[in-house]
C-alpha positions as CSV (number, residue, x, y, z in Angstrom):
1,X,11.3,37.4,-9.3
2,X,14.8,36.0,-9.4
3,X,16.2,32.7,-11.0
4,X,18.7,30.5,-9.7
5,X,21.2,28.3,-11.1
6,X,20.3,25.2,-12.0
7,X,22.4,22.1,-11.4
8,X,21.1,19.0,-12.7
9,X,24.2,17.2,-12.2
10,X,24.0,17.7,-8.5
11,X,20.2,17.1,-8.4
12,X,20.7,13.9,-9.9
13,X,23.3,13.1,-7.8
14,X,21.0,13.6,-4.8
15,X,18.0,11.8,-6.1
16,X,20.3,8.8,-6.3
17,X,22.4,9.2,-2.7
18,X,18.2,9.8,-1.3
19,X,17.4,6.3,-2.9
20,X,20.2,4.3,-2.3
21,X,19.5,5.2,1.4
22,X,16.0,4.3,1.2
23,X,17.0,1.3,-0.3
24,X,19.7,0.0,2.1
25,X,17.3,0.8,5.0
26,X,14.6,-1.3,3.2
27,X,17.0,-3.9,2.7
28,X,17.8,-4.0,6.3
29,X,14.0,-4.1,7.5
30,X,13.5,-7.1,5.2
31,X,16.6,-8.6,6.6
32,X,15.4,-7.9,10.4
33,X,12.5,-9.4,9.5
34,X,13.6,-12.9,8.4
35,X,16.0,-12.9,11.0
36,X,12.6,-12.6,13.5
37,X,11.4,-15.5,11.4
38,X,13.6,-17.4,11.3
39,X,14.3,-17.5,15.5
40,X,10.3,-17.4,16.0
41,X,10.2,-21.4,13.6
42,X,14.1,-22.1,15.4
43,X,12.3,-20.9,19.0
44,X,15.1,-19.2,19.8
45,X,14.6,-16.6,22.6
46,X,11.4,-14.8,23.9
47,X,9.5,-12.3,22.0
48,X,10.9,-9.7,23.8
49,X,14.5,-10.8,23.1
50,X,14.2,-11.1,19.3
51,X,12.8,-8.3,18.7
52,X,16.2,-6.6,20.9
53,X,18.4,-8.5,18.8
54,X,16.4,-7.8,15.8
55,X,15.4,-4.3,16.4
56,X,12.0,-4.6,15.8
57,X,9.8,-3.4,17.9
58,X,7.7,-6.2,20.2
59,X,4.2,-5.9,18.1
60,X,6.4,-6.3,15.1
61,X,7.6,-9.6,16.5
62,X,4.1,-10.8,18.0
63,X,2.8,-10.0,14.8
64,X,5.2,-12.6,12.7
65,X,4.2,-14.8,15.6
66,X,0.5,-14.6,14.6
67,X,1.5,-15.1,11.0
68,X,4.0,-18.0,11.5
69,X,1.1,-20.0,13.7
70,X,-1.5,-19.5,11.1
């Protein structure tokens, strides 16, 4: 059995690059989101062409439709 080195610096600096990216992509979901909102309540466009200029996916979109009507 052999050991490596170790390099906790560089592991840490990984955990935190792995995160940030997680976080910026969640950031930009919750920002496609609203946006979807937000033209759904305006009626801005079919479902089909918010969820192109959102990039969501169309069941995303009718979905926030269902929950906007309720």
């Amino acid at each position: 059995m052999s050991l490596t080195e170790f390099d906790q610096e560089a592991y840490d600096r990984h955990r935190f690059n792995e995160g940030k990216e997680v976080g910026i992509a969640e950031g930009e979901r919750k920002n496609a989101l609203q946006n979807a909102r937000n033209l759904l309540c305006m009626k801005l466009g079919s479902v089909e062409q918010i969820a192109q200029a959102t990039q969501l996916s169309v069941d995303e979109v009718l979905q926030l439709q269902e929950e906007l009507a309720v």
